[in-house]
N, C-alpha and C positions, 0 to 999 in steps of 0.2 A: 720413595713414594710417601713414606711417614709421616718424613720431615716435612715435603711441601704441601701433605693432608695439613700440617700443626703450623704451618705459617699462613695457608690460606684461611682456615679456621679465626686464628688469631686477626689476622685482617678484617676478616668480616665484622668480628667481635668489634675489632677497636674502631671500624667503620659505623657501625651499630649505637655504640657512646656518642662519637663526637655528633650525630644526627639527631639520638635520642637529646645529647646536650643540648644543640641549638635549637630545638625545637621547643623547649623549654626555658632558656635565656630570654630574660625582660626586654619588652622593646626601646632598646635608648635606655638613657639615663634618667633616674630618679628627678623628679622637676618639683619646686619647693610649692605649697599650698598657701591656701589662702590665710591660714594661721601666719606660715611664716610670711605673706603679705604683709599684714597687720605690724613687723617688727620694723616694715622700712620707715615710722615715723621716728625713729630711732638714729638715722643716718643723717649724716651733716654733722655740723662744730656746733657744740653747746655752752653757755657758759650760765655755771650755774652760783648760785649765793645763797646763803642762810646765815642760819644760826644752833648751836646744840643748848640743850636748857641743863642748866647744874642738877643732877642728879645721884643718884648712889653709883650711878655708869660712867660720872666724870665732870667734869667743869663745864661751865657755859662759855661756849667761843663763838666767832662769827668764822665763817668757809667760804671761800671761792673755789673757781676751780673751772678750768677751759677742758672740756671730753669733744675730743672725736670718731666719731663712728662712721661703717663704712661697711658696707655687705664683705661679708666671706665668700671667698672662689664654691661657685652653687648654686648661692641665694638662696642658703636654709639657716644661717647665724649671722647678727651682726656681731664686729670686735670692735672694741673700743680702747681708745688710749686719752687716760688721762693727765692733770699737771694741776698741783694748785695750793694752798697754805688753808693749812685747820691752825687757828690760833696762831701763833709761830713759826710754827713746823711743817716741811715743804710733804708735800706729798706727790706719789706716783704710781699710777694703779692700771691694771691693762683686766679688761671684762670681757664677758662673753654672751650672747643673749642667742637662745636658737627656742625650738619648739619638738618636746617631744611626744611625737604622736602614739605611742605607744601607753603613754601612763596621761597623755591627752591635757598636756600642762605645758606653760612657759618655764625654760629653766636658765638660771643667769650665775653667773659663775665671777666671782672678785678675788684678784688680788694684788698688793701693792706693797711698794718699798717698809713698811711697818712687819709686814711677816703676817698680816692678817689675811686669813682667805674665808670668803662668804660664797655659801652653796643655797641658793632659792627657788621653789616653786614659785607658778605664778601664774596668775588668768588674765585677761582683755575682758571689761564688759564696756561697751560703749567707749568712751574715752578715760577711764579708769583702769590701770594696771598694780594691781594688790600682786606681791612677791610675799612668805614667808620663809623663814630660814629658824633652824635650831642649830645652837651649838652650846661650849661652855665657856665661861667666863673665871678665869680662878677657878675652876675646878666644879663650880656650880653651874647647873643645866640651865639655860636660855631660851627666848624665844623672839623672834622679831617678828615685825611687817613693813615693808615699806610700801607706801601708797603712792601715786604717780597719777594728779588728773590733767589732763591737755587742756588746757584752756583754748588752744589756737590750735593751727598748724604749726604755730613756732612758736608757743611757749607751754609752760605748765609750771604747776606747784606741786611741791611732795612734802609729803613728812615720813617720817619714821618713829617706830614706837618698840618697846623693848621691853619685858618682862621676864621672872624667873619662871621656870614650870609651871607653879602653882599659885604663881600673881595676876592682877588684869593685867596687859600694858599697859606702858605710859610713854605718854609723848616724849622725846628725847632729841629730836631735830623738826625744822621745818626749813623750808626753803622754797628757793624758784629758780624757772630756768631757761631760757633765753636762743632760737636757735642764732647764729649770726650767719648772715647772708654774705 
């Protein structure tokens, strides 16, 4: 009689959880907002062109470069794949853009065949997308910004600016970019 008091007990118990569980389970799955909306100007084949200006950060080159972007299984990140020559030298770089609502910022994640990896905050006002990032350089602390204004639906112009801790930035790229239909 013990035994089936401490099996029936235990039933109820574990009857009790899986109820109290699903009663509390989310309904469906998380479904992306209107921030992560804002990222799908970002999807499609881009092809983008500039220039880097001779600076303490490096030589002055001109840049191409073909990115493709394409929603993540969700629709909360875009991924991207790039292809393209800085000066000479071939490049290839795979990104990452989502939205995190918790610290209430765009965050964009790079990295490519050179070994370089870039970590970015970053906002939407209007057709403006401002990213900052820190890291170090030689061993000396950094700062960047890159700016991103849409001109169109299918183009825009960006620069990029770069500073130590304790300098202003300074301009160090500009370019534009182009979506291909």
């Amino acid at each position: 009689m013990k035994k089936h008091t401490f099996l029936l007990v235990g039933a109820v118990l574990a009857s009790a959880c899986v109820v109290g569980g699903l009663a509390q389970a989310p309904s469906g799955a998380p479904k992306p907002g209107p921030e992560h909306q804002k990222l799908a100007y970002f999807a499609g084949k881009w092809v983008s062109e500039g220039e880097t200006k001779a600076s303490a950060f490096g030589p002055a080159m001109k840049f191409s470069f073909v990115e493709t972007c394409e929603w993540f299984s969700g629709g909360f990140a875009i991924v991207c794949h790039s292809e393209g020559k800085m000066g000479e030298g071939a490049v290839k770089g795979l990104s990452v853009m989502g939205y995190d609502a918790a610290e209430k910022s765009y965050v964009y994640f790079e990295t490519n065949n050179l070994g370089e990896n870039v970590f970015s905050r970053g906002s939407a006002e209007g057709g403006t997308w401002t990213w900052n990032n820190e890291g170090k350089m030689e061993g000396k602390a950094m700062r960047g910004r890159f700016t991103l204004r849409q001109i169109s639906p299918d183009s825009a112009t960006f620069q990029f600016e770069m500073g130590a801790a304790d300098e202003p930035l300074k301009l160090v790229m500009g370019g534009k970019q182009t979506r291909q239909k």
